[in-house]
PLY file of the C-alpha trace (Angstrom):
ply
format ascii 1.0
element vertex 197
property float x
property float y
property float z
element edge 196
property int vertex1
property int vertex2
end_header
-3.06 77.19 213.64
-0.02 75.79 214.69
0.52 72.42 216.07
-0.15 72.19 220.02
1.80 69.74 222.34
-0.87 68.16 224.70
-1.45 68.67 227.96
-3.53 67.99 231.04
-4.72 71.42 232.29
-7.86 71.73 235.31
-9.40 74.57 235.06
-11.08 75.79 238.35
-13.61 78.57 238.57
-16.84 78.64 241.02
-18.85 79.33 237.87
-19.37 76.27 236.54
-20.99 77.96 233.18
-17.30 79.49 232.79
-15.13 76.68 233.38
-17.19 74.89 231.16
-16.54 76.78 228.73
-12.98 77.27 228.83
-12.65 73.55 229.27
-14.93 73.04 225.83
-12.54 75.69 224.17
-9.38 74.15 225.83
-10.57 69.96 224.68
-9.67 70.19 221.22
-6.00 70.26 222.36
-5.92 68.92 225.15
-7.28 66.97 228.25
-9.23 69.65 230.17
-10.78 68.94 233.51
-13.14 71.12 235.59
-13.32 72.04 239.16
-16.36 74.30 240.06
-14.58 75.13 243.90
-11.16 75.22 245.68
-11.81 72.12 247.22
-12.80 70.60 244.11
-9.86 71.30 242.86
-7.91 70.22 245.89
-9.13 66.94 244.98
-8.37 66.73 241.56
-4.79 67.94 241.70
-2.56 65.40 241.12
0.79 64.31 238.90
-0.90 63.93 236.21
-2.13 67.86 235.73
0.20 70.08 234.08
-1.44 73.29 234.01
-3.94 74.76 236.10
-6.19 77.54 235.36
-7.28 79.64 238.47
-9.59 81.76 239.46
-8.73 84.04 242.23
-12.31 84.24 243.95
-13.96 81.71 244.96
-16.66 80.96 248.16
-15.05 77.89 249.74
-11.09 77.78 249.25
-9.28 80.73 247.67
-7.51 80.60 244.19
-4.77 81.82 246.06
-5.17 79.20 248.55
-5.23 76.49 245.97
-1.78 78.49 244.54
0.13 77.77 247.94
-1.37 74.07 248.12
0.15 73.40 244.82
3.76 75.13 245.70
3.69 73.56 249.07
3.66 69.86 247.65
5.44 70.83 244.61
3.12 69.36 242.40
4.68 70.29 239.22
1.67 72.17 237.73
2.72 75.71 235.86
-0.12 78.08 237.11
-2.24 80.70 235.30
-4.23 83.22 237.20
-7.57 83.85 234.87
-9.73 85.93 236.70
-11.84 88.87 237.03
-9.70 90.43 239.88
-7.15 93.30 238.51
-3.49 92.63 239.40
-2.76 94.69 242.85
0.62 94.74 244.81
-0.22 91.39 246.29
0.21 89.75 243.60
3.98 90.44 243.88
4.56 87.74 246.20
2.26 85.03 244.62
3.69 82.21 243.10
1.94 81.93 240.06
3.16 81.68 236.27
0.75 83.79 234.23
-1.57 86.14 235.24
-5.03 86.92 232.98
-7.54 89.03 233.60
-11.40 88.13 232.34
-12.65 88.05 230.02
-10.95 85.90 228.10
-11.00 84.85 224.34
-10.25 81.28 223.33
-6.80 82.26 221.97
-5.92 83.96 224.88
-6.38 80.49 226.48
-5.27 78.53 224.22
-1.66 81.06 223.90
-1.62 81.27 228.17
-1.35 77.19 227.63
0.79 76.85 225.02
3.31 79.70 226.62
3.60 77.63 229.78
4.05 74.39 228.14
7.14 76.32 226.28
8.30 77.04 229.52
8.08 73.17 230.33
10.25 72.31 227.64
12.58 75.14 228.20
12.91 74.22 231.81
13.50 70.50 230.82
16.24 71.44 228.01
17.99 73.31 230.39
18.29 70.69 233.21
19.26 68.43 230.50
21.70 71.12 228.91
23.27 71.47 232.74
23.96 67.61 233.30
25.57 66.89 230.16
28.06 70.41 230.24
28.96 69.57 233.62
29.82 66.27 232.19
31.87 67.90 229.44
33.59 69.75 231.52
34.59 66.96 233.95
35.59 64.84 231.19
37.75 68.19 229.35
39.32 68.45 232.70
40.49 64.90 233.55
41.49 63.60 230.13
44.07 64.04 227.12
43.01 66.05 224.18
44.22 62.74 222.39
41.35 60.77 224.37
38.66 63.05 224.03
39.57 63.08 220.19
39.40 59.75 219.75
36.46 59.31 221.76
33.11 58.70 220.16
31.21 58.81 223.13
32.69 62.44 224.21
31.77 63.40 220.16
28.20 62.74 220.75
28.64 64.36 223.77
29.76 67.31 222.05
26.97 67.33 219.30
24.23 66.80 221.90
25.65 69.97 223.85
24.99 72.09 220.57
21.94 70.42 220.33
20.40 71.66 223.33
22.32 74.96 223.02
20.78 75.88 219.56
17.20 74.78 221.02
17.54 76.60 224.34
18.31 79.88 222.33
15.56 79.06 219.64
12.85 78.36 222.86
13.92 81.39 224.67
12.97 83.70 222.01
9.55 82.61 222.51
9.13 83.33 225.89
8.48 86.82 227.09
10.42 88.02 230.38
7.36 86.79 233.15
7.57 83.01 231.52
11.26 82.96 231.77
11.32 84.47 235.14
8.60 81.72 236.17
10.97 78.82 234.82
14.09 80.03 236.55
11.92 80.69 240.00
10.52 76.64 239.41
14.08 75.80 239.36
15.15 77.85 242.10
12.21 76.27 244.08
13.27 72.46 242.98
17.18 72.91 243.50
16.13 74.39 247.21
13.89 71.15 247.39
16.47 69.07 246.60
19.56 70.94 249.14
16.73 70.97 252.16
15.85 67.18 251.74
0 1
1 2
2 3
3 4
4 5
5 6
6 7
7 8
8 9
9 10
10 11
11 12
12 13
13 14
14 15
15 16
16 17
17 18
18 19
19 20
20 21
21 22
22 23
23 24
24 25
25 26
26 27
27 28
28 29
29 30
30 31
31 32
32 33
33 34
34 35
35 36
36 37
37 38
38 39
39 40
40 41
41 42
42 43
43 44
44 45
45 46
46 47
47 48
48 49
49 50
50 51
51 52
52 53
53 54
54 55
55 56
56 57
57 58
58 59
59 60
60 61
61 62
62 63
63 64
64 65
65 66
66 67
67 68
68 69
69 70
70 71
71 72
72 73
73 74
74 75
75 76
76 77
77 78
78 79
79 80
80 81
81 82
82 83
83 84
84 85
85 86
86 87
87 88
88 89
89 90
90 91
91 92
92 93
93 94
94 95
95 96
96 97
97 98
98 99
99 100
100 101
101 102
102 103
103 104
104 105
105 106
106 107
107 108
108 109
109 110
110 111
111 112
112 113
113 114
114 115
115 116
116 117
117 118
118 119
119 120
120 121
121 122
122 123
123 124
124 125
125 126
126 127
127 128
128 129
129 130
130 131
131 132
132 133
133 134
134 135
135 136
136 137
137 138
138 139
139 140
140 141
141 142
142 143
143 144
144 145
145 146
146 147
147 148
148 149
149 150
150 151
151 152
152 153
153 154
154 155
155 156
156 157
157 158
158 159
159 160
160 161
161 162
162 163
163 164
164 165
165 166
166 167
167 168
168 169
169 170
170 171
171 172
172 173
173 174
174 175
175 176
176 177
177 178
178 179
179 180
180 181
181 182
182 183
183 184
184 185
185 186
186 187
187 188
188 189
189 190
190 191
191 192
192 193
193 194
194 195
195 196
């Protein structure tokens, strides 16, 4: 198996025998916490979460209720649908990042994780890769080609640019077209943040 970067993920189903079980299967890599109800999980959501597994159906407060909660304070959390209720047209307008139907194995949980943690990294490469080419390209722009060859600082500049590029296309191999769509909607949904504040 390979190596699994950590993560806090809440799992939230209304049968508590289920998300008990996912959570067992999921604590091995990483820091699983249970919610056995949409409020429950209300409650629990926080900064600190980074993935959130959610079941569509549930007595109290909707998994799809929960889903708008969590886009409506921008919480950060990358969301997984995992539940017994067959993808339909409505799903076209929900928010979510993965959807899985149950029942589900423990490397089907462990792989929805794992792909939306990729998507993390992705996502922060790429923010990362932005700043420092628009940086580049302000600094190609304003100074000599005698500066910027004599400049160490616009060198590492340089190599860290390549850096990122080489990773970015190495990341985005692993992600299948739905994770990469989720990670350009998240930044959509940030930048729009950001211009509206």
């Amino acid at each position: 198996m390979t190596e699994r970067e950590s993560a806090t993920v809440l799992v939230v189903d209304d049968e508590s025998d289920v998300a008990d079980s996912y959570a067992e299967q999921l604590g091995e890599f990483h820091t699983a916490l249970t919610a056995y109800s949409g409020e429950e999980a209300l409650e629990k959501l926080g900064p600190e979460v980074d993935v959130v597994l959610l079941d569509r159906r549930m007595p109290d407060i909707s998994g799809d209720e929960v889903l708008a909660y969590i886009r409506e304070r921008d919480l950060g959390a990358w969301v997984a649908m995992v539940t017994a209720v067959d993808p339909d047209f409505d799903i076209i307008e929900m928010p979510f990042d993965d959807y899985v139907v149950k029942p589900v194995s423990r490397r089907e949980l462990l792989d929805t994780v794992d792909r939306l943690l990729t998507c993390t990294a992705y996502q922060e490469r790429l923010r990362e890769y932005y700043s420092l080419t628009v940086k580049y390209i302000s600094l190609k722009q304003t100074k000599t080609s005698v500066e910027l060859q004599t400049s160490e600082e616009f060198a590492d500049l340089e190599r860290r640019c390549e850096e990122l590029r080489d990773q970015l296309e190495a990341t985005s191999t692993e992600l299948d077209d739905r994770n990469f769509l989720a990670v350009i909607r998240d930044l959509e949904g940030r930048y729009q943040a950001g211009v509206e504040r």
